[in-house]
N, C-alpha and C positions, 0 to 999 in steps of 0.2 A: 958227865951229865948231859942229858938232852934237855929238848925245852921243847913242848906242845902247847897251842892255845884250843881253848874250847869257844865254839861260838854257841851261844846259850841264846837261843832261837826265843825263848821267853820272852824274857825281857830286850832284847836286840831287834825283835821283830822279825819278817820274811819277806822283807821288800830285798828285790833281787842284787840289786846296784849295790845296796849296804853290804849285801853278804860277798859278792863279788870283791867292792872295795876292801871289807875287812880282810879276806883270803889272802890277797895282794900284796897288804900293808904288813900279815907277818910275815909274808913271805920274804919282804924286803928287808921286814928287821931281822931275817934271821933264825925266825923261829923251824923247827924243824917237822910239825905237823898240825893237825888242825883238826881237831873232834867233834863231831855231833853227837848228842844224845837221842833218847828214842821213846818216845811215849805212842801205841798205837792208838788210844783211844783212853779218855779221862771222864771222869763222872761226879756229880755235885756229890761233896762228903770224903773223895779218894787222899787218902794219905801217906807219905813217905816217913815214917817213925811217927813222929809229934806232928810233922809241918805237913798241913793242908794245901792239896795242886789247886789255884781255881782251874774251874772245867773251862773255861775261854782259851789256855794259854796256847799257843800256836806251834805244837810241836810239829816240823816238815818231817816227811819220809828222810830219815840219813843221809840214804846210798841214792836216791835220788839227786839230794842235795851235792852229797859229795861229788859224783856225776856232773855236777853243773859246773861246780868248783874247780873241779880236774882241768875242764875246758879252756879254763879264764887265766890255770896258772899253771907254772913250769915244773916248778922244783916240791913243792911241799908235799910234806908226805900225809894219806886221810885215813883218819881214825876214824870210830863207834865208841861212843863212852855214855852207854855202853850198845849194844843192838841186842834188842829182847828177844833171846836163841829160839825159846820154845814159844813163840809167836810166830814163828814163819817155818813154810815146809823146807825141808834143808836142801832137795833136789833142785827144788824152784830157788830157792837161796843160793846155792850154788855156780848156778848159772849167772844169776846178778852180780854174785861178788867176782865171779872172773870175770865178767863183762866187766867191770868197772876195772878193775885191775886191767884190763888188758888196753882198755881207751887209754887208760892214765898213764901206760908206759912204766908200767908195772910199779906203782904209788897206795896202792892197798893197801900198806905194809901194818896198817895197826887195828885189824878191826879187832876189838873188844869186845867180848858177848856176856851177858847178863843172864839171870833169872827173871826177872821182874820183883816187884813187891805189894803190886796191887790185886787182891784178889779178883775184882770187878772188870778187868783189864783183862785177865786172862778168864774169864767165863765167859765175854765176849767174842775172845778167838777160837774158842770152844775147845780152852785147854783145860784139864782140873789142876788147880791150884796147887794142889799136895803135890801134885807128881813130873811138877815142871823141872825140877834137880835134873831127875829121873829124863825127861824129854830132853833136857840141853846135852847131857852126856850123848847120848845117841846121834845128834844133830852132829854136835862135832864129830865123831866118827863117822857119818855120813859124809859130812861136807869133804873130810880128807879122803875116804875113800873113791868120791867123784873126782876130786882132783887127778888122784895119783894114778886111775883106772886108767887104762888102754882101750884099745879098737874091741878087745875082745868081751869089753866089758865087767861091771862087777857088780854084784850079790851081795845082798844087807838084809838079817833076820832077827828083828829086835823087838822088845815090847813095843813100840810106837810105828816103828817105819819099818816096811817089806818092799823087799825087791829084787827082780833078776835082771842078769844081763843087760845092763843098763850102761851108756855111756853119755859122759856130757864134756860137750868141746864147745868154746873153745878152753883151754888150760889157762890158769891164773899165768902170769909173767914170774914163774920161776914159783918157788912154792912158797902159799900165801899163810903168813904168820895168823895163829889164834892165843889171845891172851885173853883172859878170864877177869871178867870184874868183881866185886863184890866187897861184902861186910859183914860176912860169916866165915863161919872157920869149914864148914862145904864150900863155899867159894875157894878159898885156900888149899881147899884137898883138891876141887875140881883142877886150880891152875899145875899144881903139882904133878897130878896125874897124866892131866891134856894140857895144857898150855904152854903156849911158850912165853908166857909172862904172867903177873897177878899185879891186876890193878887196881889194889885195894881203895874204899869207897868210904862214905857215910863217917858219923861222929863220930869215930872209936879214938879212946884215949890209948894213950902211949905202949901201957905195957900190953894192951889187946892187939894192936897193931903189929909191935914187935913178934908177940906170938904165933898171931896167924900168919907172917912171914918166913918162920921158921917151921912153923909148921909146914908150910907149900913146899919150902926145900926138903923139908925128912919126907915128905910123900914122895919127889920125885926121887929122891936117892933110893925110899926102898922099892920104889916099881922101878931100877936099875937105869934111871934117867940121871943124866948130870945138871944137880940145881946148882951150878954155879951158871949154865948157859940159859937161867931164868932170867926175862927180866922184870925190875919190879919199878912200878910206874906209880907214882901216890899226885893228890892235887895239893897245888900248893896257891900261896895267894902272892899277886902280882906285885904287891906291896911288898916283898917280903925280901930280906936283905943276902949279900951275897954272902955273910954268914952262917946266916940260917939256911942258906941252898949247900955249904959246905957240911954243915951238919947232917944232914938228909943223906947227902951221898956218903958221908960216913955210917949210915945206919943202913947204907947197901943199896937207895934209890936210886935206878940210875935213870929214871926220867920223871920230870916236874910238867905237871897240866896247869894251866893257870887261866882266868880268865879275865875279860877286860868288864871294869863296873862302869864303864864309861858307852854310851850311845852317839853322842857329837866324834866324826870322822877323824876331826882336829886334837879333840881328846885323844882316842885312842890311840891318834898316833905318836901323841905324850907319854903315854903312859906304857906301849910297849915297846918304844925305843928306851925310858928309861930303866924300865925292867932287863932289857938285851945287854943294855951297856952297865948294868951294876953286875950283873950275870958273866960278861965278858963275852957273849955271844955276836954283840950286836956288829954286823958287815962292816 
């Protein structure tokens, strides 16, 4: 089992020195990556299932952030939990995720890509809402084809994105993993088909979870992918005992996101060393 922290920019705030310091502190305990989430733009009324965003909360660019983060620390590896795919051109996207990966000494390793769920959010970026599934498949084959392409160039002709002879350098640090977020069972097919992981999300109860997890795996077996080389990444809460982390990785998890409820520095440095060391992780 791994172990990821999410820094939850909400409630944490975006003062630099805190984000700095938190990055640091898992670093120290151990922790093996460090997730940003992704909201491009929130509006009074927008909602995730039941639960209301207020329109204040302070969501930072990611890969910005991550970027800042990269600088400040050695080892950790940076995640997107998730990055809103069909929010961004994947050419222009492309370029940034190798940039980052390429500063970080090749640290990219977890970006995460989403649909979104806000309709409001994405008629802002002047995406239509029905057809962002539809946008994120294409993005990811865009983004890998730019990686993978050579001097000579390559060609992409799809509902959303056209192009020839294109080249973009510089190259990710070795080829940069895409896992799939979500809390649908298209999510699950998306990970299955393109991913190389599924990081399933939101409220779903046990036997929903369980499903779309096999589900991701029969998708990638019958497109002749091997879902045993998926990985499957769920959140879990910091509180939560080393029991209950062995139970998860007997249901096939083999990484836990957790995050810290704590904002005092001294806190969290309680509360993720105790987490490491009941985990067996901690240095």
């Amino acid at each position: 089992m791994k172990f990821g922290i999410s820094y939850g920019t909400p409630h944490q705030g975006v003062d630099p020195d805190k984000l700095v310091g938190f990055a640091r502190l898992a670093e120290e305990c151990g922790f093996e990556s460090l997730y940003m989430p992704e909201h491009v733009v929130l509006y009074p009324g927008a909602k995730v299932g039941a639960f209301e965003l207020p329109p204040t909360l302070p969501y930072v660019d990611p890969l910005d952030a991550l970027a800042f983060v990269a600088a400040a620390t050695e080892r950790i590896l940076l995640g997107t939990g998730v990055l809103l795919v069909p929010y961004h051109h994947p050419v222009i996207l492309a370029k940034r995720l190798a940039t980052v990966d390429v500063l970080s000494k090749g640290r990219m390793r977890l970006l995460t890509v989403g649909v979104g769920a806000l309709p409001g959010e994405a008629e802002a970026g002047g995406v239509e809402f029905r057809t962002r599934g539809r946008r994120a498949d294409e993005a990811i084959d865009v983004l890998r084809l730019l990686w993978e392409g050579g001097e000579e160039g390559v060609g992409f002709a799809g509902e959303f994105f056209s192009f020839e002879a294109l080249c973009s350098y510089p190259k990710p640090a070795g080829r940069l993993p895409i896992h799939v977020g979500g809390s649908s069972r298209a999510a699950a097919r998306r990970a299955g088909l393109r991913g190389d992981g599924y990081f399933a999300g939101g409220a779903l109860g046990p036997e929903e979870r369980a499903a779309q997890w096999e589900l991701a795996r029969e998708t990638a077996a019958a497109a002749g992918r091997d879902p045993d080389a998926l990985e499957y990444t769920r959140f879990g809460s910091i509180g939560m005992s080393g029991e209950r982390v062995a139970e998860l990785a007997g249901q096939g998890v083999t990484r836990l996101v957790v995050s810290s409820s704590a904002t005092d520095p001294g806190e969290q440095r309680e509360e993720l060393s105790a987490f490491a060391e009941r985990c067996g992780f901690l240095p």
